[in-house]
C-alpha positions in Angstrom: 90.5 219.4 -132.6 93.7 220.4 -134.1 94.7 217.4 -135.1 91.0 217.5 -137.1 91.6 220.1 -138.9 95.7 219.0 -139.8 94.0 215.9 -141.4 91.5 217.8 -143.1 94.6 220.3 -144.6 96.4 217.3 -145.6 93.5 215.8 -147.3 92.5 219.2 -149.2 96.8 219.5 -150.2 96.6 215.7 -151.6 93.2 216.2 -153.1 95.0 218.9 -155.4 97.8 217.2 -155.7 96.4 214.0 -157.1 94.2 216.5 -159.8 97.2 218.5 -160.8 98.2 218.0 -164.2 102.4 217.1 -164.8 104.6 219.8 -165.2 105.2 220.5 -169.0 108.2 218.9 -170.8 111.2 221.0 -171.6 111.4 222.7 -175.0 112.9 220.7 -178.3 111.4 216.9 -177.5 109.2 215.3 -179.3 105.7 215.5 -177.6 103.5 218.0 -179.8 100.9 215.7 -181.4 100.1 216.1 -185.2 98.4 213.5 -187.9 101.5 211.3 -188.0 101.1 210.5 -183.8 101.6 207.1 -184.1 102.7 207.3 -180.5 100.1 209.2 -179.1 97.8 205.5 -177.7 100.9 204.5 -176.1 101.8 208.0 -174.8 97.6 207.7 -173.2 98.3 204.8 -171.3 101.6 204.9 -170.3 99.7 208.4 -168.7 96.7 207.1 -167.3 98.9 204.2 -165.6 101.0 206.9 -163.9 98.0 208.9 -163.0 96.6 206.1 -161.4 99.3 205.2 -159.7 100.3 208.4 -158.4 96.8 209.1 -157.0 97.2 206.3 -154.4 100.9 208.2 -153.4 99.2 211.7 -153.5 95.9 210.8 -151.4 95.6 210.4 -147.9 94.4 207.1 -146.4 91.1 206.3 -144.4 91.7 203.3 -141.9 89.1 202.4 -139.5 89.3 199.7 -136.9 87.5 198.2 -134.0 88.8 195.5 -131.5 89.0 195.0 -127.8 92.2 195.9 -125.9 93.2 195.5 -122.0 92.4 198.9 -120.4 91.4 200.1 -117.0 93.1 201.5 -113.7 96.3 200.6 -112.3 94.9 200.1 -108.8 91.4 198.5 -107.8 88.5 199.9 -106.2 84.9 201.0 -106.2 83.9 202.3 -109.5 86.8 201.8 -111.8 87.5 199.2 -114.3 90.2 196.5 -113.4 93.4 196.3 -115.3 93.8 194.0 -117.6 89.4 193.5 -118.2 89.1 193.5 -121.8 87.2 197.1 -123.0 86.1 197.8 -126.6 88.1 200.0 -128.7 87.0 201.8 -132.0 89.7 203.8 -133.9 89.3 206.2 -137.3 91.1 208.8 -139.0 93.5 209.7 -142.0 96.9 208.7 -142.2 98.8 210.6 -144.8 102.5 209.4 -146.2 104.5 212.8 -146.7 106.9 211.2 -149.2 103.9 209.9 -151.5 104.1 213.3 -152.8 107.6 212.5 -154.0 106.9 209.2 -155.3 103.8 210.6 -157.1 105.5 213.5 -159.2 108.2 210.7 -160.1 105.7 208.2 -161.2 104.1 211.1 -163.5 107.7 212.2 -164.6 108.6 208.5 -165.5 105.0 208.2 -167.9 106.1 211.7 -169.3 110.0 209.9 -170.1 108.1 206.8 -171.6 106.4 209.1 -173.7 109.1 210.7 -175.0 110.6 207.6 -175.4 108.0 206.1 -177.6 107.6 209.1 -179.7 111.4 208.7 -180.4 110.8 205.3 -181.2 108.2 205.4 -183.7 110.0 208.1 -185.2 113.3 205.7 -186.0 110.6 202.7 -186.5 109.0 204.6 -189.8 112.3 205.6 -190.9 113.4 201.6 -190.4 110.1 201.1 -192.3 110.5 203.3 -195.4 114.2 202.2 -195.5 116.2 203.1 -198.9 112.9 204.5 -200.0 113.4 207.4 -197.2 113.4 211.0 -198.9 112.0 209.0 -202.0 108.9 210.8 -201.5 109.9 214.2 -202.8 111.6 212.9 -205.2 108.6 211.0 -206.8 106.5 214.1 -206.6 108.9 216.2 -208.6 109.7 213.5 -211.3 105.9 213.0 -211.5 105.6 216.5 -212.0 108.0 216.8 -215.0 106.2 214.2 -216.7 102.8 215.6 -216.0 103.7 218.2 -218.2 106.2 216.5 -220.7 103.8 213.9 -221.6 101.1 215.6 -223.7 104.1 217.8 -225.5 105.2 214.4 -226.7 102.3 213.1 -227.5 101.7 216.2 -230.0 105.0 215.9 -231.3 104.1 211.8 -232.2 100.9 212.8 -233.7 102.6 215.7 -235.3 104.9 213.1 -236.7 102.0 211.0 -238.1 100.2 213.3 -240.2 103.9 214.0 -241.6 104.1 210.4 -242.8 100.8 210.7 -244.5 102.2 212.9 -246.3 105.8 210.8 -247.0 107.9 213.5 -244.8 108.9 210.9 -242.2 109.8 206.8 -242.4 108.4 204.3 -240.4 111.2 204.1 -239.1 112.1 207.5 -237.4 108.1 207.0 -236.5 108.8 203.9 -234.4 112.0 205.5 -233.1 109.8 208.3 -231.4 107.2 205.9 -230.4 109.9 204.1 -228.4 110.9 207.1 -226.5 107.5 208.0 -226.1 106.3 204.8 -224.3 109.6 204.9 -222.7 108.2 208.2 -220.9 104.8 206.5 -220.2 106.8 203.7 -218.6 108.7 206.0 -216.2 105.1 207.7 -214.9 103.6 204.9 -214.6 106.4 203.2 -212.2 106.6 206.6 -210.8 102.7 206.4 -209.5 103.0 202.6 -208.6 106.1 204.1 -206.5 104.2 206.5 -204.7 101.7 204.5 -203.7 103.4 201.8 -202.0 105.8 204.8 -200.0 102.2 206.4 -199.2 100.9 202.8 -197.6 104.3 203.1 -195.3 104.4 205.0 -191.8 105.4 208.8 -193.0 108.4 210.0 -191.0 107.5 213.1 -189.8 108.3 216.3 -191.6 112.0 218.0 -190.8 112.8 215.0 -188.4 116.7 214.5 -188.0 117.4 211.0 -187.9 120.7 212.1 -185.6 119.3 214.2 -183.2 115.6 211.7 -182.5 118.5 208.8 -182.1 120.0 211.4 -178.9 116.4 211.8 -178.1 115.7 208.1 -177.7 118.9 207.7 -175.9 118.6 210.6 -173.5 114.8 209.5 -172.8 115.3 205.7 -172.0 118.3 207.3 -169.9 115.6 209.8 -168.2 113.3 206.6 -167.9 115.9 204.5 -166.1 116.9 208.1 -163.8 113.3 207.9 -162.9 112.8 204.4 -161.8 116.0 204.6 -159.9 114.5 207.9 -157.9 111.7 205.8 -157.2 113.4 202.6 -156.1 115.4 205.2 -153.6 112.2 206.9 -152.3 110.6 203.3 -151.3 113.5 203.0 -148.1 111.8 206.7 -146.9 108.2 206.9 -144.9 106.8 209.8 -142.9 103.3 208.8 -142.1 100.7 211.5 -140.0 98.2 209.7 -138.7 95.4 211.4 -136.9 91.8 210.6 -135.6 89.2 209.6 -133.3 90.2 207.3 -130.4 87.6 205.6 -128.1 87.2 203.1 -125.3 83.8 201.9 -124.9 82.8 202.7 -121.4 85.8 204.4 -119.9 86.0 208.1 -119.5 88.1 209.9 -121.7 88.0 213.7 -122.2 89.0 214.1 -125.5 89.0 211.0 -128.0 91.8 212.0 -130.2 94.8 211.4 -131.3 98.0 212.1 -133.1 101.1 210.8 -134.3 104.2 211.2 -136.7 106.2 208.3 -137.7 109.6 208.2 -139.2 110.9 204.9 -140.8 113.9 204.5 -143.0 114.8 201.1 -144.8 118.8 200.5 -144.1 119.1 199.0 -147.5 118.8 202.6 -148.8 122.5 202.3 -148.0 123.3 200.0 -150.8 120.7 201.4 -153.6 123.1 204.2 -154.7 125.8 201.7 -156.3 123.1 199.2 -158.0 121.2 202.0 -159.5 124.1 203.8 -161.0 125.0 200.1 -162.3 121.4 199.4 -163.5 121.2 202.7 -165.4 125.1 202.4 -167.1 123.6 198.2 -168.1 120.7 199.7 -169.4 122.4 202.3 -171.9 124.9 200.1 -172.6 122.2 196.8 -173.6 120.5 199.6 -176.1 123.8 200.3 -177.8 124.8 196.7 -178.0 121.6 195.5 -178.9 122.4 194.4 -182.7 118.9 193.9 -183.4 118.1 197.3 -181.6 116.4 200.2 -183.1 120.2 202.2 -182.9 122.0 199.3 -184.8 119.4 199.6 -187.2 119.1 203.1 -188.0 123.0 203.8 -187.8 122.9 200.9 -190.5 120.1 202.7 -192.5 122.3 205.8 -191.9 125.5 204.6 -193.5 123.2 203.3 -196.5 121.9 206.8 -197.0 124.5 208.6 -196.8 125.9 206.2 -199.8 122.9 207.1 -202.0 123.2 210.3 -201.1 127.2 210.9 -202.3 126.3 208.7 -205.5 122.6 210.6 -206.2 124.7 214.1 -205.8 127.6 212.8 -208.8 124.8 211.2 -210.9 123.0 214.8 -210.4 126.0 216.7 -211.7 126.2 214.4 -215.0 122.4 215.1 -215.8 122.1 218.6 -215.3 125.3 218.9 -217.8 123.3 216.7 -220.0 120.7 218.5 -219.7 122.4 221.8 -220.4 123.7 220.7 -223.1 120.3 219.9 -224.7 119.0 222.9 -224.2 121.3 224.4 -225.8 121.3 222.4 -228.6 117.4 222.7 -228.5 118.2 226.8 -229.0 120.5 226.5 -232.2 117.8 224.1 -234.0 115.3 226.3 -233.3 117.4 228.9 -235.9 117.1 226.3 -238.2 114.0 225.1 -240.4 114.5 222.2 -242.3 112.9 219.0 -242.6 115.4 216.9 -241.1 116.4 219.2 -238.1 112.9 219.3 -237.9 112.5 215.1 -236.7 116.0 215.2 -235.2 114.6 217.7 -232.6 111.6 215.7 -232.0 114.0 213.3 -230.4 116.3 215.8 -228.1 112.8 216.9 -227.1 112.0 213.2 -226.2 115.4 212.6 -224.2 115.2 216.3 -222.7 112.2 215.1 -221.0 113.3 212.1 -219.9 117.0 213.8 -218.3 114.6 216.4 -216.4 112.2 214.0 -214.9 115.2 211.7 -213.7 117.3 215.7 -212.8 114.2 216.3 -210.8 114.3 213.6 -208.6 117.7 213.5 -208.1 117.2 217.0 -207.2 114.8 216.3 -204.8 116.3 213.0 -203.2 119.3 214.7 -202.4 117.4 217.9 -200.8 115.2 215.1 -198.8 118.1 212.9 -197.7 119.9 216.4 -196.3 117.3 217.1 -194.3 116.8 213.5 -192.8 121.0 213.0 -192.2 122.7 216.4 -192.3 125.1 217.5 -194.2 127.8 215.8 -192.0 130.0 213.2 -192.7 129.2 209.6 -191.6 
């Protein structure tokens, strides 16, 4: 009866087992879900494969058999049952693989790795995805924004400009001029709006994402992957199997059907595993790196690309806002000044302000955005 109630322990220990949830990640890695989750299908299966397939390691197993074997007495006589007659056997009971437990937490650590992994990866793949356009986002918005309110200060100023050639104040000439620089500003938003809606049809790269540091967290989780598959490569060469159950000959006397047993079995290749894993798991980072079609190569080459906007935006952002200085302040002496033709002539640094504040803006912006994604570091 013992042996009952150690297979009926076992059974309660696996049941819980198998119906625990995995042990929660370590802080910094990507795996809180949000709106952008691209991963989190992949992330679902790659889970419910490793749940399944640690619920076979974690549970115990039922095996049930029935057969005739050669029992009986050693010696002959009156009453007993020859050796060697064949009697009918019927065997049942649990028999429980200690190291499943191992094997099951490593299949559920490899599906959490995975995940990580993917996470990583769709991460690099939007940034691969909005390429040169990275960061562009921002940047858009705050041009857009300038114009938004430029635009219907220069269309006043054109109208304002009409009703003075009614009147023979202004030539068709300095008329047209404005018109020029006007539609030259209607231009710019509308290419801005066209912009923003191809970069909002794109996989979004999630917000404060270093594409550095989710490159190391790619790299550390395919490393993590590998470590896991290697663990479970090992634990195949172990088995410590508790079996346990009902034993019974049909029609021999036997005063307690039961039975127990513990078996030990180690694989001798378990020897040789330590040297090939090590080798599988050095091949494997080194393929990734290597791999010139590979999501590093890529985003190291959509790194260096960056980084040369970047340098050039941050110069071209230091000539505008000079330019733009400089209009202002030119924008502050007319404004002592009344007449006619200072009048038209600011009509036109108003134009060109606008246009230098929208393009300062996004320059502004871009440089802010492509910061955040690369760092302030050098390539």
């Amino acid at each position: 009866m013992r042996m009952t109630v150690t297979c009926g322990a076992l059974l309660s220990l696996a049941a819980r087992l198998a119906l625990a949830q995995p042990a929660p990640p370590p802080a910094g890695e990507l795996t809180s879900p949000s709106s952008e989750d691209r991963a989190a299908g992949y992330c679902d299966f790659v889970r419910g494969v490793g749940g399944a397939e640690a619920a076979l390691e974690l549970a115990p197993e039922l095996f049930g058999a029935f057969g005739v074997v050669n029992a009986g007495e050693a010696s002959g006589g009156a009453g007993t049952t020859p050796l060697g007659e064949p009697t009918p056997r019927i065997t049942a009971g649990l028999m429980y693989d200690v190291v499943g437990i191992y094997r099951g937490r490593a299949l559920r650590q490899r599906a959490e790795a995975d995940c990580r992994r993917q996470r990583a990866l769709t991460v690099l793949e939007s940034a691969i995805r909005q390429g040169n356009g990275l960061g562009e986002e921002a940047a858009l918005e705050a041009r857009a924004r300038v114009l938004e309110e430029a635009l219907p200060q220069a269309e006043a100023l054109l109208t304002s400009l009409r009703n003075d050639m009614k009147q023979g104040q202004v030539t068709l000439e300095e008329l047209n001029a404005v018109q020029v620089r006007l539609d030259g500003l209607r231009q710019l938003a509308t290419s801005t709006k066209l912009a923003r809606e191809r970069l909002a049809a794109r996989p979004r790269l999630q917000s404060g994402a270093r594409l550095e540091s989710v490159l190391n967290e790619l790299r550390a989780a395919d490393d993590q992957l590998e470590e896991h598959n290697g663990a479970l490569r090992r634990a195949r060469a172990w088995r410590l199997n508790l079996r346990g159950g009902y034993d019974r000959l049909i029609d021999v006397d036997q005063d307690l059907p039961l039975f127990g047993q513990v078996t030990l079995a180690y694989n001798l290749g378990h020897l040789w595993q330590g040297s090939a894993n090590a080798r599988a798991r050095e091949g494997r980072r080194r393929a990734t790196l290597d791999d010139v079609s590979g999501v590093p190569q890529r985003i190291n080459e959509l790194v260096a690309g960056l980084r040369a906007t970047q340098r050039t935006e941050e110069g071209r952002l230091q000539e505008v806002s000079t330019l733009v200085s400089d209009l202002e302040a030119q924008l502050q002496s007319m404004d002592a000044l009344q007449t006619r033709e200072i009048r038209r002539f600011r009509g036109y640094v108003m134009m060109e302000l606008a246009r230098l504040r929208a393009e300062q803006a996004y320059l502004r912006a871009h440089v802010e955005s492509l910061q955040s994604f690369l760092g302030a570091g050098a390539p």
